[in-house]
C-alpha positions in Angstrom: 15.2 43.6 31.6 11.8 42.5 33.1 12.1 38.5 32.3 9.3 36.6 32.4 10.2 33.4 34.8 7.2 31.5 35.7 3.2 31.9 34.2 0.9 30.6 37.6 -3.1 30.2 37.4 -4.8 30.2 40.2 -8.7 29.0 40.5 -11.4 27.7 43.6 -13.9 25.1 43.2 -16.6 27.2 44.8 -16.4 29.6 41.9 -16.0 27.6 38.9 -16.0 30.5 36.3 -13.1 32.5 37.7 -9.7 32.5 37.0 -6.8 34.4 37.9 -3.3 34.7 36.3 -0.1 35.5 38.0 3.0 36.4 36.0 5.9 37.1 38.1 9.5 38.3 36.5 13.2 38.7 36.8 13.0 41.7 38.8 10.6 40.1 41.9 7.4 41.9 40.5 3.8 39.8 39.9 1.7 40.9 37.8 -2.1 39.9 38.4 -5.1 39.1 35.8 -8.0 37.6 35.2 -10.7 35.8 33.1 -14.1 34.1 33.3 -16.2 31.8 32.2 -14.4 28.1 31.2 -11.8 28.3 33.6 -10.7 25.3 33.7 -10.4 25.5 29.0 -8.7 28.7 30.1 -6.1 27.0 32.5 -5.3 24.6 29.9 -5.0 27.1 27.0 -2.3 29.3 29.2 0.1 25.9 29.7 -0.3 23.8 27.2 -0.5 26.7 24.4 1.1 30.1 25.6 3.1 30.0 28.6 6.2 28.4 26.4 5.6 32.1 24.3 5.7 34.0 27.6 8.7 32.4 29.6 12.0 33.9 29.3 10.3 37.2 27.3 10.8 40.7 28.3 7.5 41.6 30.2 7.9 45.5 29.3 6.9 44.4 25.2 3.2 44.2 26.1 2.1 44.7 22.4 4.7 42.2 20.9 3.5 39.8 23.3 -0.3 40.8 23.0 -0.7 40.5 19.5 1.3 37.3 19.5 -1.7 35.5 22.2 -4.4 37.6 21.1 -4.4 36.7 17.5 -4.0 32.9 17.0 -4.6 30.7 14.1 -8.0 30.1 15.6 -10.2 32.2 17.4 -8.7 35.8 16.4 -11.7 38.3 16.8 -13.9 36.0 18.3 -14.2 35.6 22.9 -13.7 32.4 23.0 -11.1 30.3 25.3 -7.7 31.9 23.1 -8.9 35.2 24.1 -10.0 35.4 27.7 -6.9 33.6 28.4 -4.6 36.4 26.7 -7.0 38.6 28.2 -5.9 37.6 31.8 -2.3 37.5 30.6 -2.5 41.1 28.9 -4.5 42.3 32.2 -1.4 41.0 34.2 1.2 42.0 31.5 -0.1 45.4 32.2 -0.2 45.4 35.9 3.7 44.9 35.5 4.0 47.9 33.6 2.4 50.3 36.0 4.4 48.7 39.3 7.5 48.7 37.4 7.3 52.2 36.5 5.3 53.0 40.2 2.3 54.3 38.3 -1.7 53.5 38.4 -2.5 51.6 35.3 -4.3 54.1 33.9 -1.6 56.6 34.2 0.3 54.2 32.4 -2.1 53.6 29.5 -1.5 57.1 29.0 -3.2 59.5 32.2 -6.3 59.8 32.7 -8.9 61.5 31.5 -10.8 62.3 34.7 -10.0 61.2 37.9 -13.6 59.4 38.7 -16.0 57.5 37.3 -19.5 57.1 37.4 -21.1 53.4 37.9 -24.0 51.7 37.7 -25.5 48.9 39.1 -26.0 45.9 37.6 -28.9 44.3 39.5 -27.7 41.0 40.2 -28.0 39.1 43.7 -24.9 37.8 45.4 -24.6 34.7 43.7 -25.5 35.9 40.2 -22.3 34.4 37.9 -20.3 33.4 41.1 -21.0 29.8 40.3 -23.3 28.0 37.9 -24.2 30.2 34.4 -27.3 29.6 32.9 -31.2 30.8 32.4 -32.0 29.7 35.7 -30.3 32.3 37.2 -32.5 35.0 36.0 -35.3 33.2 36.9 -37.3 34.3 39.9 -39.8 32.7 41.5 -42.5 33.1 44.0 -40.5 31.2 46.3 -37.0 33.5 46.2 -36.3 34.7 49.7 -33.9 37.6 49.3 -30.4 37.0 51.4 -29.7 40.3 52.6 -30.3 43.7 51.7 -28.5 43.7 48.3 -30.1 40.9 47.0 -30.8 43.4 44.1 -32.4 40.6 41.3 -35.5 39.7 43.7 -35.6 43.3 44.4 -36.0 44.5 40.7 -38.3 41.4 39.9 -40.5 42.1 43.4 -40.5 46.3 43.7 -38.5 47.8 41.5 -39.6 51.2 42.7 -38.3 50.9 46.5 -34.8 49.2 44.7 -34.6 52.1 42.7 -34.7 54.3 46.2 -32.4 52.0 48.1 -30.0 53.1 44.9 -30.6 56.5 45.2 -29.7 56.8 48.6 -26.3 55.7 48.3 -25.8 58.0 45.6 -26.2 55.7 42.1 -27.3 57.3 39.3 -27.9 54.6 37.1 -29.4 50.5 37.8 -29.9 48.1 34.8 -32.8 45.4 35.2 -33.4 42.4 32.7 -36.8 41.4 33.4 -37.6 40.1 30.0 -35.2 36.9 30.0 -37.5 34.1 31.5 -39.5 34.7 28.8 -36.8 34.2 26.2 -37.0 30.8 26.9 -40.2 30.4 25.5 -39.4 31.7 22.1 -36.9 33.9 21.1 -38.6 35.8 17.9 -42.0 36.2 19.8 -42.8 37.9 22.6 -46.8 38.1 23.6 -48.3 41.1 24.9 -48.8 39.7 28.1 -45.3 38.9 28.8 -44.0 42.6 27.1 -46.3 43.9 29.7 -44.8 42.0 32.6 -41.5 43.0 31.6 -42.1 46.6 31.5 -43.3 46.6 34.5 -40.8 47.1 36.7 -39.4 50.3 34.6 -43.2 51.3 35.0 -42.2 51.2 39.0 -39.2 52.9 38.6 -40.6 56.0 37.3 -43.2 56.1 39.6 -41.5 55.9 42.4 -38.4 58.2 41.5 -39.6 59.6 38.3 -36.1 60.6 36.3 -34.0 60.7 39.0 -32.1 57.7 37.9 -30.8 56.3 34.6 -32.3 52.2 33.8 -30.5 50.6 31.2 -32.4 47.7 29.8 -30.4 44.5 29.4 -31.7 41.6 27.1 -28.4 39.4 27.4 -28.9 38.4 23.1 -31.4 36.2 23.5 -34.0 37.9 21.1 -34.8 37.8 17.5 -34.8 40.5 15.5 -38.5 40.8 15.7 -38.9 40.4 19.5 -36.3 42.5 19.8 -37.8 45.2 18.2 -41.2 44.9 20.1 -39.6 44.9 23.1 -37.4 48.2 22.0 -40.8 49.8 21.1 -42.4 49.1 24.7 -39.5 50.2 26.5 -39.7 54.0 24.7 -42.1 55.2 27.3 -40.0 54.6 30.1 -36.6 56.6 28.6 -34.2 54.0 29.1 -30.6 55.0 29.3 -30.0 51.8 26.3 -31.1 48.4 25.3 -28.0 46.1 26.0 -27.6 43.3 23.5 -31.2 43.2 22.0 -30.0 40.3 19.5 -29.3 36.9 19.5 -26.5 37.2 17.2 -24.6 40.8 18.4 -22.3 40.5 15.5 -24.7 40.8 12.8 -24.5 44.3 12.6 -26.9 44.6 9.5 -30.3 43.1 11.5 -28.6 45.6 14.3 -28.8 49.1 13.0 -31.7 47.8 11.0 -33.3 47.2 14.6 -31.7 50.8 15.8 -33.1 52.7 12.9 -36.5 51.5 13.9 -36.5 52.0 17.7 -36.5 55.4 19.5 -34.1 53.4 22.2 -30.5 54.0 22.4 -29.0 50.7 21.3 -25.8 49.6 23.7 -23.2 46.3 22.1 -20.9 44.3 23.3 -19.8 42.5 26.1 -19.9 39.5 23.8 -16.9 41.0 21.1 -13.7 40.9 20.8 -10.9 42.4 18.9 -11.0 46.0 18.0 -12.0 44.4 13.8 -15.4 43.7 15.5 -15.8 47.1 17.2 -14.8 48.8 13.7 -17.6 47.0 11.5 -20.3 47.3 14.5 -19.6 51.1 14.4 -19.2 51.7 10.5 -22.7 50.1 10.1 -24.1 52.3 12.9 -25.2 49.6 15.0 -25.0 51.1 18.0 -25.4 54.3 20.0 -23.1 53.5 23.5 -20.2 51.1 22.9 -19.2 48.3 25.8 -16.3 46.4 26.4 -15.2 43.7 28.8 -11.6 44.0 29.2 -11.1 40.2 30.3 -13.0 38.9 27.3 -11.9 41.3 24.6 -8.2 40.5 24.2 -7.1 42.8 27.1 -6.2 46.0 28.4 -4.2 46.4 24.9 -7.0 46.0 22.7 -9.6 47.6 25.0 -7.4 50.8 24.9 -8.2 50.3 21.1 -11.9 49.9 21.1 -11.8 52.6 23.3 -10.2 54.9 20.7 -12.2 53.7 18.3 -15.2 54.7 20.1 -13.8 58.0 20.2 -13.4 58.4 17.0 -16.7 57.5 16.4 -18.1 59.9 18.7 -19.0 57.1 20.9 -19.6 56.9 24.9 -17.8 53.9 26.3 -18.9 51.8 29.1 -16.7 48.5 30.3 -18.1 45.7 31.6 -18.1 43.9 34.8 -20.5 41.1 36.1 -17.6 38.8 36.5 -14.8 39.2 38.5 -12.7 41.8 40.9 -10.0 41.9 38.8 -11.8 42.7 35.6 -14.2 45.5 37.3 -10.7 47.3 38.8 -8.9 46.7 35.3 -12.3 48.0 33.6 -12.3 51.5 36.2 -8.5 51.7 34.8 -10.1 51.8 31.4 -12.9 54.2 32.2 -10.2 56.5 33.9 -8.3 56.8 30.9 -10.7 56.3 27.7 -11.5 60.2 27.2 -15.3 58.6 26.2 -15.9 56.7 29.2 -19.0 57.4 30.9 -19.4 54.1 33.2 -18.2 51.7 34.8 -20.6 48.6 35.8 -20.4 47.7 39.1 -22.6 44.9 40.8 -23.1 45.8 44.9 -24.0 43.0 46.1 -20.6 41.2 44.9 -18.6 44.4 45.6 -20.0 44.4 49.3 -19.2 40.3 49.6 -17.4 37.9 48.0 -15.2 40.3 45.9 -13.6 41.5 48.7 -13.5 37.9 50.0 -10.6 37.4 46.6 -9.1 40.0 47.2 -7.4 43.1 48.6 -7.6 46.6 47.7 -11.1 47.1 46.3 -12.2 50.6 45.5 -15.4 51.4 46.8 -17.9 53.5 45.3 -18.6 56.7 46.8 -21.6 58.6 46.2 -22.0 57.1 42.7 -18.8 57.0 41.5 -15.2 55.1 41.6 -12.0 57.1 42.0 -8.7 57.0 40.8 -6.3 55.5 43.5 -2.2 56.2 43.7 -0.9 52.4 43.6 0.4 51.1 41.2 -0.3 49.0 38.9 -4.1 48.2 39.3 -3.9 48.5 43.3 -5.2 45.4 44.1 -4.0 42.2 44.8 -5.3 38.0 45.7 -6.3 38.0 49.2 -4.1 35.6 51.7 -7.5 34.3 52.5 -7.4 33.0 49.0 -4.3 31.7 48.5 -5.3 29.5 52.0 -8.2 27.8 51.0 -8.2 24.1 51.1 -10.5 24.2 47.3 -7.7 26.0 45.8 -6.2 24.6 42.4 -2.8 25.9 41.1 -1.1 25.4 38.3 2.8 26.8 37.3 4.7 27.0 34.0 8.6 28.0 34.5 
């Protein structure tokens, strides 16, 4: 047996989006995971609503207990608050499994399907998501000082041609840039010439300076109508993006989206914003998208990830997890990647991978000439920094 014997969450003020999940059983193991966005509607969800589900249960029935948090009388297929907090719990749930059985998580998901991964990087600075969310932090302005040499948002916004070099050089193969938000803010179904011209700038810079030496992916975040959407799609086909992430406002309205795909020459990329492997089904049977994406801590979990991830295979579909959030969630996502036999990426941000996620905690991978690799501890092979678990901002909160 493999009781469960106390549910723990574990947040810091200074980074107000994260939380982490610690399920620890009869036999002495912990199992780690982790969510974002709402952590503090997260912490409450896990004690007041599921921990009572979870205590006393037999940690090795993953699916039992998965399907039991992952589809509540509210909020089944959708990301909000029930789901990232099963997410966290199925991401730890699974973390058991592989240190129980002294196997990598992706071995236990079933082995893997190649033993590394190749990321890309997600252009963020070092405080992109750590703290406040909002437009302004895709906002840069003439003032932005850049903080140190990863401070990869100025860098897009200022050169994008010399960023695209710096990524080069340490052996990426891919960057995604979002240039066109600010102007989102304006108006969401129109887009003027001048600002589509600004926006397509830096991919303009990019090929200049490196020509098609790397892969840009093209992230608009859903903030566009259909119509903006479109226009921006049709500017960016000169520059052979890799994909256009999340073009629309409304990424499960999968008619206007493989109305939009059919009249682009742009591979269309969705979702980070889904959940449930119901969503991924009727996104794919309406050919809405060409590259399928999947955060593991918002979608319900390393359980129903490893569903989406079959679904994209039966569709014929390269699969790319998510990570702009947390340490946990990029490591559970590289498990993902290692295993899904479609995986083609794994979304890294540098500038948090070289800082404050190794601040959290310990056993980071690090990316090597482009790429992630599979490690031999088990479980995910990571776990909460002592630094962490000292800090005077830390909040804590245990079900037994």
């Amino acid at each position: 047996m493999a009781l469960i014997k106390s549910v723990k969450t574990i947040r810091v003020k200074q980074y107000p989006n994260l939380i982490w999940v610690q399920l620890e059983t009869d036999d002495g193991l912990i199992g780690l995971g982790e969510s974002f966005r709402g952590a503090s509607a997260i912490e409450a969800t896990i004690h007041d609503e599921m921990s009572s589900s979870l205590i006393g249960k037999d940690a090795r029935h993953i699916q039992a207990l998965s399907n039991h948090l992952s589809k509540p009388y509210l909020g089944f297929n959708a990301s909000g608050v029930e789901t990232r907090a099963a997410s966290a719990i199925d991401i730890a749930l699974w973390d058991l499994a592989g240190k129980r059985s002294g196997v990598p998580v992706f071995e236990a998901l079933g082995g893997a399907s190649r033993l590394g991964v190749d990321v890309y990087n997600t252009c963020a600075g070092y405080n992109f998501n750590s703290s406040a969310v909002g437009n302004k932090r895709r906002d840069i302005g003439k003032d932005d000082v850049a903080s140190g040499a990863y401070d990869d948002q100025i860098a897009f916004m200022r050169d994008a041609g010399e960023l695209a070099i710096s990524l080069l050089d340490e052996g990426y193969k891919a960057m995604k840039i979002w240039p066109f938000d600010v102007f989102a803010n304006k108006n969401r179904h129109r887009i003027s010439r001048e600002d589509l011209k600004s926006g397509l700038a830096p991919f303009e810079k990019v090929r200049k300076a490196v020509g098609d030496k790397i892969d840009i992916m093209c992230e608009l975040h859903s903030l566009w109508g259909g119509q903006a959407a479109e226009s921006i799609c049709r500017g960016l086909e000169d520059f052979g993006v890799a994909w256009v992430e999340d073009p629309l406002h409304k990424m499960d309205d999968n008619y206007e989206l493989s109305m939009l795909r059919s009249r682009v020459d742009v591979p269309i990329c969705g979702s980070e914003t889904l959940a449930g492997v119901s969503s991924y089904k009727d996104m794919l049977s309406a050919g809405a998208v060409d590259f399928v994406m999947v955060d593991v801590a918002w979608c319900g979990g390393l359980s129903e990830a490893r569903k989406i991830a079959a679904l994209a295979e039966a569709f014929n579909k390269p699969l790319a997890p998510h990570d702009c959030t947390g340490p946990v969630t990029l490591v559970a996502g590289m498990h993902l990647a290692l295993h899904a036999p479609t995986a083609i990426y794994q979304e890294v941000v540098r500038a948090s991978m070289a800082t404050w996620y190794r601040d959290l905690i310990d056993g980071l991978p690090e990316v090597k000439q482009g790429m992630l690799h599979a490690g031999s501890e088990p479980g995910l092979g990571i776990t909460l920094s002592e630094g962490l678990l000292q800090r005077d901002d830390l909040i804590v909160r245990e079900s037994v």
